[in-house]
VOPAGU-2260 file (C-alpha; in pm, 1 decimal, decimal comma):
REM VOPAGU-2260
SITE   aa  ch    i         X         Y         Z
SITE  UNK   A    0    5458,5    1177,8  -16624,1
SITE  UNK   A    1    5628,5    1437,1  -16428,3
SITE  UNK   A    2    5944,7    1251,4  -16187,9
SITE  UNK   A    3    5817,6    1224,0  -15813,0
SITE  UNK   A    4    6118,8    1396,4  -15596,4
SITE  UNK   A    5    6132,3    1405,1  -15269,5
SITE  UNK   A    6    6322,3    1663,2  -15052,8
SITE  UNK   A    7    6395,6    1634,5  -14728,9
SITE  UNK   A    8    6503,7    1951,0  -14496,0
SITE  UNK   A    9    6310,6    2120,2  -14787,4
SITE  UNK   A   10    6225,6    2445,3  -14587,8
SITE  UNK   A   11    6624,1    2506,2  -14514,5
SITE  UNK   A   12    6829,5    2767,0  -14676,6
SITE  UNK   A   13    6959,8    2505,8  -14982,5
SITE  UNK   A   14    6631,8    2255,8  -14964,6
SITE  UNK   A   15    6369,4    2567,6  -15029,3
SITE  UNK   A   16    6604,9    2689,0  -15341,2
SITE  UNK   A   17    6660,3    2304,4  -15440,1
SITE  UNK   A   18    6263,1    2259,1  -15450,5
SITE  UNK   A   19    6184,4    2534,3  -15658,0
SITE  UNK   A   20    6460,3    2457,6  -15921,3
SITE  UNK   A   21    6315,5    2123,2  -15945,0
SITE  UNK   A   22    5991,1    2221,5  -15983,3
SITE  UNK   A   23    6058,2    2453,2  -16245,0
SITE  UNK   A   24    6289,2    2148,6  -16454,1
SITE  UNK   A   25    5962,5    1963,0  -16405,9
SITE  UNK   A   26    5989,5    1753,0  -16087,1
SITE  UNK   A   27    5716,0    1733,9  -15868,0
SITE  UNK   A   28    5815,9    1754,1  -15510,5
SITE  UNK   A   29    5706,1    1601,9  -15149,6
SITE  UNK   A   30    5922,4    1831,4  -14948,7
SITE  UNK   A   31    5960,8    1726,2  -14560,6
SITE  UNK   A   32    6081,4    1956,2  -14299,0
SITE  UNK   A   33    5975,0    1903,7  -13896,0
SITE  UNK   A   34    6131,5    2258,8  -13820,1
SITE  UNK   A   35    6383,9    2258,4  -13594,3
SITE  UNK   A   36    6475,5    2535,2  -13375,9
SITE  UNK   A   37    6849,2    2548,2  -13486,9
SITE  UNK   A   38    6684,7    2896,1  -13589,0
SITE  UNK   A   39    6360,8    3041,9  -13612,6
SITE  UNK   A   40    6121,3    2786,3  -13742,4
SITE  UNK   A   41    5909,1    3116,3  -13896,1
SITE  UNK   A   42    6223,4    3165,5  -14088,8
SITE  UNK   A   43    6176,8    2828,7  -14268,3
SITE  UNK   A   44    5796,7    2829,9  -14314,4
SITE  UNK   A   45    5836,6    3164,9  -14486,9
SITE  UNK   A   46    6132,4    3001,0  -14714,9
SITE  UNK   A   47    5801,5    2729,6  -14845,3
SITE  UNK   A   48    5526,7    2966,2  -14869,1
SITE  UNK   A   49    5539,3    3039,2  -15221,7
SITE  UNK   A   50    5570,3    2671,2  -15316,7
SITE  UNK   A   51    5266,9    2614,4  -15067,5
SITE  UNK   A   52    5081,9    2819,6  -15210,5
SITE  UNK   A   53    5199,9    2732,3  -15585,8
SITE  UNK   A   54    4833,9    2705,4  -15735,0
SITE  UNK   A   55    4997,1    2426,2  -15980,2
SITE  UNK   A   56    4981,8    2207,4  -15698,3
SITE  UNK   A   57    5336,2    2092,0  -15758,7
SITE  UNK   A   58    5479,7    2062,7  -15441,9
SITE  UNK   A   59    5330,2    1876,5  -15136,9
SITE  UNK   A   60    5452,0    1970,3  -14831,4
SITE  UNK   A   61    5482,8    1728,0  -14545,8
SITE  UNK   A   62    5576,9    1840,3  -14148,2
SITE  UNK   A   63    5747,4    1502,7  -14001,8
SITE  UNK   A   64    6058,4    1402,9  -13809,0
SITE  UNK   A   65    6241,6    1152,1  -14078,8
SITE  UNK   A   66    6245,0     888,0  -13752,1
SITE  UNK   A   67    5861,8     941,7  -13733,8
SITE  UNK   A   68    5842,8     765,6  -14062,0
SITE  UNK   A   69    5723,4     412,1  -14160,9
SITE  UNK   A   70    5685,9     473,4  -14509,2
SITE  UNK   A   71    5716,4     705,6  -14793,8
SITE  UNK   A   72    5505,7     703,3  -15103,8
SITE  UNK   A   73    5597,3     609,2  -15480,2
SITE  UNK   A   74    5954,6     878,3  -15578,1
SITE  UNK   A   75    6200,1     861,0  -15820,7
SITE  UNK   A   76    6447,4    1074,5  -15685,1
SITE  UNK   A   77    6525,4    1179,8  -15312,5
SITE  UNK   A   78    6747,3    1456,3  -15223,8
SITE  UNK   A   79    6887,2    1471,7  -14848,5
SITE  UNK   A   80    6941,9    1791,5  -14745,0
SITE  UNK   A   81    6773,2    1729,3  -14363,1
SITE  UNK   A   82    7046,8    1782,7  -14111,3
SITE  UNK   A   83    7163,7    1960,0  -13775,9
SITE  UNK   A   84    7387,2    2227,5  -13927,4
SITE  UNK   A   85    7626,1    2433,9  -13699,3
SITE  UNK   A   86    8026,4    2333,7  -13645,6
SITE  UNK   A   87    8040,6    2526,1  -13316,2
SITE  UNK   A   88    7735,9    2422,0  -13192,6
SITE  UNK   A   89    7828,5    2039,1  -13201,8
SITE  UNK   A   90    8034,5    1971,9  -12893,9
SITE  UNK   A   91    7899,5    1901,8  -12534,8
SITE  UNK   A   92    7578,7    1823,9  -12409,6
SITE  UNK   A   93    7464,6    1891,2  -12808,8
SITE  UNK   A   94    7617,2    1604,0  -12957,8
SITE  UNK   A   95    7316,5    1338,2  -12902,1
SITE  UNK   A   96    7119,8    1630,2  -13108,8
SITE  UNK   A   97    7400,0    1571,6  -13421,6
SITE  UNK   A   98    7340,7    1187,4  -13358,5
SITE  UNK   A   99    7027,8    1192,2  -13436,5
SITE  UNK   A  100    6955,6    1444,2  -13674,8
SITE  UNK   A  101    7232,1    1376,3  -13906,2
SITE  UNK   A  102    7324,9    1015,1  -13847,5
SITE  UNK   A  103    7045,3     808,9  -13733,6
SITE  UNK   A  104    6791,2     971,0  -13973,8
SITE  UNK   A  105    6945,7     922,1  -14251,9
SITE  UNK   A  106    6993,9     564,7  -14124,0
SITE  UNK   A  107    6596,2     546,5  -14136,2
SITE  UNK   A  108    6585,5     700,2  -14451,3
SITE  UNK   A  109    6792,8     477,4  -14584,5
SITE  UNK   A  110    6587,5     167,9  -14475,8
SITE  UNK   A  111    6288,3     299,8  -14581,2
SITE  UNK   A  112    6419,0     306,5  -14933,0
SITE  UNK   A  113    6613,5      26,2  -14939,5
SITE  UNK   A  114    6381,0    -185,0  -15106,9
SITE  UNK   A  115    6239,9      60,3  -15330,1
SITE  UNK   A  116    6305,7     138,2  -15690,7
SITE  UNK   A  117    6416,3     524,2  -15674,5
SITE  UNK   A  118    6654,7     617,8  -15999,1
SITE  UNK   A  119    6866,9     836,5  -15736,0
SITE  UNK   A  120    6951,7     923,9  -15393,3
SITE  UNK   A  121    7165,4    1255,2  -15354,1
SITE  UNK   A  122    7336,1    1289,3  -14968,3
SITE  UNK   A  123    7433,1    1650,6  -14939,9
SITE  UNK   A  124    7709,5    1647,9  -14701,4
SITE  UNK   A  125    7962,2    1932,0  -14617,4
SITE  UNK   A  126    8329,6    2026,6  -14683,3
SITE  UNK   A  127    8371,1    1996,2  -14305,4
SITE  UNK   A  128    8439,2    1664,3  -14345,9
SITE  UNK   A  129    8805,9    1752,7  -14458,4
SITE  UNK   A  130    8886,7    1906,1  -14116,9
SITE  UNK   A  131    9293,2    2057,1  -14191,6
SITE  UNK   A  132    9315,4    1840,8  -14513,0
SITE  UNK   A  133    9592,7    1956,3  -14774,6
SITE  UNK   A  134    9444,0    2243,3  -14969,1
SITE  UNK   A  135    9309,0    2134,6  -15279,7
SITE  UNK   A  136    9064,6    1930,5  -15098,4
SITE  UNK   A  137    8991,7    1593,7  -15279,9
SITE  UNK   A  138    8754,4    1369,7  -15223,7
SITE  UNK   A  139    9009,9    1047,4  -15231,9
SITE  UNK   A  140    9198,5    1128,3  -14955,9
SITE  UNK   A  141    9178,9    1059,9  -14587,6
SITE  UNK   A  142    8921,7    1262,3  -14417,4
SITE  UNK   A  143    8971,4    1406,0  -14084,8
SITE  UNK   A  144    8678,2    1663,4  -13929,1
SITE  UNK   A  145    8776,7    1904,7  -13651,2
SITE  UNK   A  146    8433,2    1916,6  -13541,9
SITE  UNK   A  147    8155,8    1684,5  -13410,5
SITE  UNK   A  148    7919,5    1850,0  -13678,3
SITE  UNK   A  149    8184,1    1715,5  -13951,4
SITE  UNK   A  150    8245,1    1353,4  -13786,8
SITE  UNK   A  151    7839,3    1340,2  -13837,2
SITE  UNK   A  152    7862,6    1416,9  -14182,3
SITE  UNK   A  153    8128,6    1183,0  -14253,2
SITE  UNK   A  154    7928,5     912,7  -14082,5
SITE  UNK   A  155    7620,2     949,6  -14282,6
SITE  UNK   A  156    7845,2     949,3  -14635,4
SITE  UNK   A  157    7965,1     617,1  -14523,8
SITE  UNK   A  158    7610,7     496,0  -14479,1
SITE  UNK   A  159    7516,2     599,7  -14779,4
SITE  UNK   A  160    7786,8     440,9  -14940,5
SITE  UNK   A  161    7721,2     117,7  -14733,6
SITE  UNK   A  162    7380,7     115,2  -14819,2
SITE  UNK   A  163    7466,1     162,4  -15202,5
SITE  UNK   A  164    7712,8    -198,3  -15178,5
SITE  UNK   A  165    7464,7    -360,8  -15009,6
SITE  UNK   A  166    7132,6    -286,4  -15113,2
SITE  UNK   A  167    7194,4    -134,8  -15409,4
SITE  UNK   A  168    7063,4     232,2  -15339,8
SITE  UNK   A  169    7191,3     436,6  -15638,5
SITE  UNK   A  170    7389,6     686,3  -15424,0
SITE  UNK   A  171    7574,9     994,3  -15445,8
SITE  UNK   A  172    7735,7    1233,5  -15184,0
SITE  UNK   A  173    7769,7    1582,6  -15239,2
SITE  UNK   A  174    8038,4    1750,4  -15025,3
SITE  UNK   A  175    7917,6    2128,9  -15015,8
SITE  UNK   A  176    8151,9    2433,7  -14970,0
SITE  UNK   A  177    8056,6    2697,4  -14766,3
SITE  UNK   A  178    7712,7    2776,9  -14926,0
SITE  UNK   A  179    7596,9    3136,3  -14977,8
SITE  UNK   A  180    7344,5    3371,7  -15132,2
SITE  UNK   A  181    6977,1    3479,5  -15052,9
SITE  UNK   A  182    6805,6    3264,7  -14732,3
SITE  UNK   A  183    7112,0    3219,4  -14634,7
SITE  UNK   A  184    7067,4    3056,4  -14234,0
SITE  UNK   A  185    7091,0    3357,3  -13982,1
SITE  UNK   A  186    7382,2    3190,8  -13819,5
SITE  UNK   A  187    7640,0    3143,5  -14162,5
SITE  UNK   A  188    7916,6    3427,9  -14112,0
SITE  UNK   A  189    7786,7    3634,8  -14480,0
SITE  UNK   A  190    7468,3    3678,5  -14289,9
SITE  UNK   A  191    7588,7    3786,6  -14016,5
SITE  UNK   A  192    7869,6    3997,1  -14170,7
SITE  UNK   A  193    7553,8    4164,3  -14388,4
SITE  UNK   A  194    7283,9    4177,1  -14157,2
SITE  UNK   A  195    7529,7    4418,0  -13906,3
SITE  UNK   A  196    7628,5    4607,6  -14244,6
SITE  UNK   A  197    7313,5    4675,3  -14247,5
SITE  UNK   A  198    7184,7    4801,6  -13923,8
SITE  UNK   A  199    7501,2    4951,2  -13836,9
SITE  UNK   A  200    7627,1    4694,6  -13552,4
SITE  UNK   A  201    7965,4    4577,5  -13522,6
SITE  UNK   A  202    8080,5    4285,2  -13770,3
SITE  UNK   A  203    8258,6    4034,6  -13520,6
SITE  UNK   A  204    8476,9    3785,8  -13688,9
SITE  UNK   A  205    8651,9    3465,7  -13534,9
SITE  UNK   A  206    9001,5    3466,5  -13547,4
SITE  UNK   A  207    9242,3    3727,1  -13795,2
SITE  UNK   A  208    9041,2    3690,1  -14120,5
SITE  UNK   A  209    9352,2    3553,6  -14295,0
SITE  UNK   A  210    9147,8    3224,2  -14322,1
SITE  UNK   A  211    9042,3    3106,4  -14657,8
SITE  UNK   A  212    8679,7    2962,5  -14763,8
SITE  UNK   A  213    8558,6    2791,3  -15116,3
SITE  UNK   A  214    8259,5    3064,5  -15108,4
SITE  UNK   A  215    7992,6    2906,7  -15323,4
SITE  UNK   A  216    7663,2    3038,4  -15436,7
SITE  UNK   A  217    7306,0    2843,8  -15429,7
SITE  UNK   A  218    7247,3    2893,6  -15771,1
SITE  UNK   A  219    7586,9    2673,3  -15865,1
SITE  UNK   A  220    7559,5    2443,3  -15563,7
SITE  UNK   A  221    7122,6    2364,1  -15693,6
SITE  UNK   A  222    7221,1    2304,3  -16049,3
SITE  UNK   A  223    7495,3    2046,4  -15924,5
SITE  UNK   A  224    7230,2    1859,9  -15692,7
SITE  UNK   A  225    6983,1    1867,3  -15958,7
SITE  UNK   A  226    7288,9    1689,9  -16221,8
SITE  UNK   A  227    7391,3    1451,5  -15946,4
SITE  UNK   A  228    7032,3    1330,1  -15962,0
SITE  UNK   A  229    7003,8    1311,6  -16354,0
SITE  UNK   A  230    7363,0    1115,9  -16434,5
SITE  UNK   A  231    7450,4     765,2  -16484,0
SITE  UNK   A  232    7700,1     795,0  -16185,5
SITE  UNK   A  233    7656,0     628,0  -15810,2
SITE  UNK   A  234    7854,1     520,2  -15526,6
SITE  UNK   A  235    8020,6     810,3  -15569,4
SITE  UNK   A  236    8134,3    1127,4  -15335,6
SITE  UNK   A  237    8171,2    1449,5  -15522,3
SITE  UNK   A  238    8289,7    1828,2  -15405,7
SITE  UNK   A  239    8085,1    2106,6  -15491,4
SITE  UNK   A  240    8240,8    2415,3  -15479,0
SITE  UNK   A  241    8393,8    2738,8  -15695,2
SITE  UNK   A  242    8714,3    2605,3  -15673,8
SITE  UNK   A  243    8830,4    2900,4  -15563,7
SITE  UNK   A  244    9010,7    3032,0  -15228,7
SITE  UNK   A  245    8929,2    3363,1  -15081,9
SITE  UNK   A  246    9019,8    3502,8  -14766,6
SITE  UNK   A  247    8747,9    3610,9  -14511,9
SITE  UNK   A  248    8853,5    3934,9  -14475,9
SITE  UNK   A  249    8890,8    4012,1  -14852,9
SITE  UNK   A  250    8514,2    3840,7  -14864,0
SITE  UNK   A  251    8465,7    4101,1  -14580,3
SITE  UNK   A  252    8568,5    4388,8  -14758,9
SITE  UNK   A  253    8369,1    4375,7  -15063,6
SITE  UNK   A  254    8038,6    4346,3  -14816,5
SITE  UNK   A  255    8211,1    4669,0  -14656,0
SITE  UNK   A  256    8235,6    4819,4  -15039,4
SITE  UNK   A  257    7859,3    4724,2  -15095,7
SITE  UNK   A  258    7681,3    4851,5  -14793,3
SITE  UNK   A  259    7928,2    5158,4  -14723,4
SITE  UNK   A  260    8028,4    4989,1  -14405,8
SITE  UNK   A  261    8358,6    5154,4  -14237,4
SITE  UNK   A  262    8623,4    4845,5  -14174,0
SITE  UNK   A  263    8731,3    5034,8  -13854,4
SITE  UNK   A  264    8417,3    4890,5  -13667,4
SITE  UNK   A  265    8518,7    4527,3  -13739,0
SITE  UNK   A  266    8623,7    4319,4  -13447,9
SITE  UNK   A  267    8792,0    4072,3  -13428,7
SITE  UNK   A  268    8784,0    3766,1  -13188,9
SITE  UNK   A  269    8998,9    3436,6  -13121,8
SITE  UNK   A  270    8911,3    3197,2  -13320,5
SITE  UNK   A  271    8695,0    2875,4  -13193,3
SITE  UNK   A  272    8714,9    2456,2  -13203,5
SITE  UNK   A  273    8626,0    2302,3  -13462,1
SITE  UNK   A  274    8716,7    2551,2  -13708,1
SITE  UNK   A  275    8868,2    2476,2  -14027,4
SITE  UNK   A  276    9173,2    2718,5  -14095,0
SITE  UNK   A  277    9138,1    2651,5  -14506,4
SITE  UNK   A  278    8945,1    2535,8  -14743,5
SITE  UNK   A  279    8961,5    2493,5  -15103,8
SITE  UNK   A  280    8734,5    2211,3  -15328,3
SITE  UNK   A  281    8939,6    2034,8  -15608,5
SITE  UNK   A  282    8648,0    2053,6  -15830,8
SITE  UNK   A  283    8784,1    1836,4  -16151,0
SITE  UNK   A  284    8573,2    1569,4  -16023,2
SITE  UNK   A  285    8247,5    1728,4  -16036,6
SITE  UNK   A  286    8316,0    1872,1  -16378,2
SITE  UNK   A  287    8382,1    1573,5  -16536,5
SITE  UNK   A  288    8103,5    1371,5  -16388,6
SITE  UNK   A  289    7851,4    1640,3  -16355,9
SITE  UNK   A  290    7975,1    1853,7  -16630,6
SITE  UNK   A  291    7950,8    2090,2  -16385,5
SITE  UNK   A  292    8057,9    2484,1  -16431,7
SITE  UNK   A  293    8051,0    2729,0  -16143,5
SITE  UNK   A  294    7914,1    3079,8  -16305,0
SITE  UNK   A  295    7879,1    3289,0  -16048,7
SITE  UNK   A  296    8136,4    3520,0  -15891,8
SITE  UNK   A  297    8176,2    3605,3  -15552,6
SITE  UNK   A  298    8114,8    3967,9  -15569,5
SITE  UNK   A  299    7782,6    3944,9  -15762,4
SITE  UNK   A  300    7697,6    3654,2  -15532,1
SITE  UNK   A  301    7742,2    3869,9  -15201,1
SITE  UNK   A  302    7524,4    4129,6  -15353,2
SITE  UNK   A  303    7214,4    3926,0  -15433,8
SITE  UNK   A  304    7260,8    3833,0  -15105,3
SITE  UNK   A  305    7331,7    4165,9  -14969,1
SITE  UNK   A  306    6982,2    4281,4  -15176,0
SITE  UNK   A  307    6763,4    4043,5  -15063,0
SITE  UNK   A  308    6848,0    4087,8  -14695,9
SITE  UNK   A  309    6837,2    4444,6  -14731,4
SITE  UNK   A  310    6458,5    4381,0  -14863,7
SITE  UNK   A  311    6421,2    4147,3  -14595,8
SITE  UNK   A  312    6499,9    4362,8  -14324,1
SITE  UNK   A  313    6259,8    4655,6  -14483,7
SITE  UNK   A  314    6003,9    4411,5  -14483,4
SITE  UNK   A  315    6007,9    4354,5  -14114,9
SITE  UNK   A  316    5942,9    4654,2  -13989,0
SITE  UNK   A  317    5617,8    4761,9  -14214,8
């Protein structure tokens, strides 16, 4: 019997990758996505439609708000990925949005399955959970986010890890850094940064570019997830990153190099709340307890993504 999955946000940038990686490892999956219009919901539906139309039948695709829910069928595994995503679009009137997209759903989720047999539960939260942490980031020490985005986050780890001491959930947390490569959400700063490249519009970045990032690509960050799912490990909260720090305007320069973009028409502008001034993922955790092994380096990273986008933007206009 192929293992019943079950991933939620599954028409997202990471969820439609995750989905088809654990489709081909032999999962099948109930992906659930209510498409929210963070961006362009016709972005996400065109993320699913190969697995929707995947003639193996393999994937089962399910639109529903996770609070909408009263029950979910038999799974093995569920994979979180379902979230309000965006650090400067978090404060003000937009907060009740975080609150209920990223904390109270997975609230609901959680009771759902509480009484339910699954073999895992993976939480994929985010690095901006660490707010100005000291640089390696590790997952002991005392998190602060800058951001009501990050607070969010945080929140819904401790859930998870509440509802793994009291009910028993087999849980795991996944703190994400700065995820990149092909689907990439419009809004990320690579897309951005690749898309104007592209069509010859300024590239506008947020404060002097000296800031550093843990740049890791979809590939690394979906063969984590999957080995989260498949280890003996829970109650546990785990960075996934490269390990490695880069500043954004050496990251900058090597999507100038790849697209023949002149640096001179980069802007720059202050920077905003909420951002994070470093990051870095101290990643010893993750390899011993997910054996896990980041192969993929930033420059051949940025230019799968720079390719695909490329593609996509030919696409468009035929």
């Amino acid at each position: 019997m192929r293992p019943k999955t079950l991933v939620t946000g599954c028409a997202g940038f990471i969820g439609s990758h995750l989905s088809e990686s654990l489709i081909s490892h032999g999962f099948d999956v109930i992906g659930i996505d209510c498409f929210t219009d963070y961006y362009s919901p016709e972005i996400k539906k065109k993320n699913i439609l190969k697995l929707i139309k995947d003639e193996r039948f393999r994937f089962r695709f399910l639109e529903s708000d996770i609070l909408e829910l009263k029950d979910l069928p038999e799974i093995d595994y569920v994979f979180h990925l379902a979230a309000q995503p965006g650090v400067r679009g978090s404060w003000g009137d937009n907060f009740d949005i975080y609150v209920k997209n990223n904390i109270l759903a997975t609230q609901k989720l959680l009771e759902i399955l509480k009484k339910s047999k699954i073999k895992k539960f993976v939480y994929a939260s985010s690095s901006s959970v660490y707010g100005d942490s000291k640089v390696p980031m590790r997952e002991n020490c005392n998190p602060k986010p800058l951001s009501p985005y990050g607070a969010t986050k945080l929140s819904a780890e401790n859930l998870c890890y509440l509802y793994w001491k009291s009910y028993g959930i087999p849980i795991i947390s996944l703190r994400y850094f700065t995820v990149y490569g092909p689907r990439q959400r419009p809004d990320m700063a690579f897309h951005r940064f690749i898309r104007a490249s592209l069509t010859g519009e300024r590239i506008v970045i947020f404060g002097d570019g000296s800031q550093t990032r843990d740049f890791t690509f979809i590939d690394d960050v979906v063969e984590a997830t999957i080995s989260a799912a498949e280890c003996d490990e829970e109650g546990e909260v785990i960075n996934i990153g490269s390990g490695r720090s880069v500043k954004l305007k050496d990251a900058v320069k090597i999507i100038c190099d790849l697209t023949a973009y002149d640096e001179k028409n980069i802007e720059y502008r202050s920077g905003e709340k909420g951002e994070m001034k470093d990051t870095l993922a101290d990643i010893r955790k993750a390899k011993k307890l997910l054996f896990y092994k980041p192969k993929v380096k930033l420059r051949d990273g940025i230019e799968r993504e720079v390719e695909w986008l490329k593609k996509a933007l030919e696409d468009r206009k035929t």
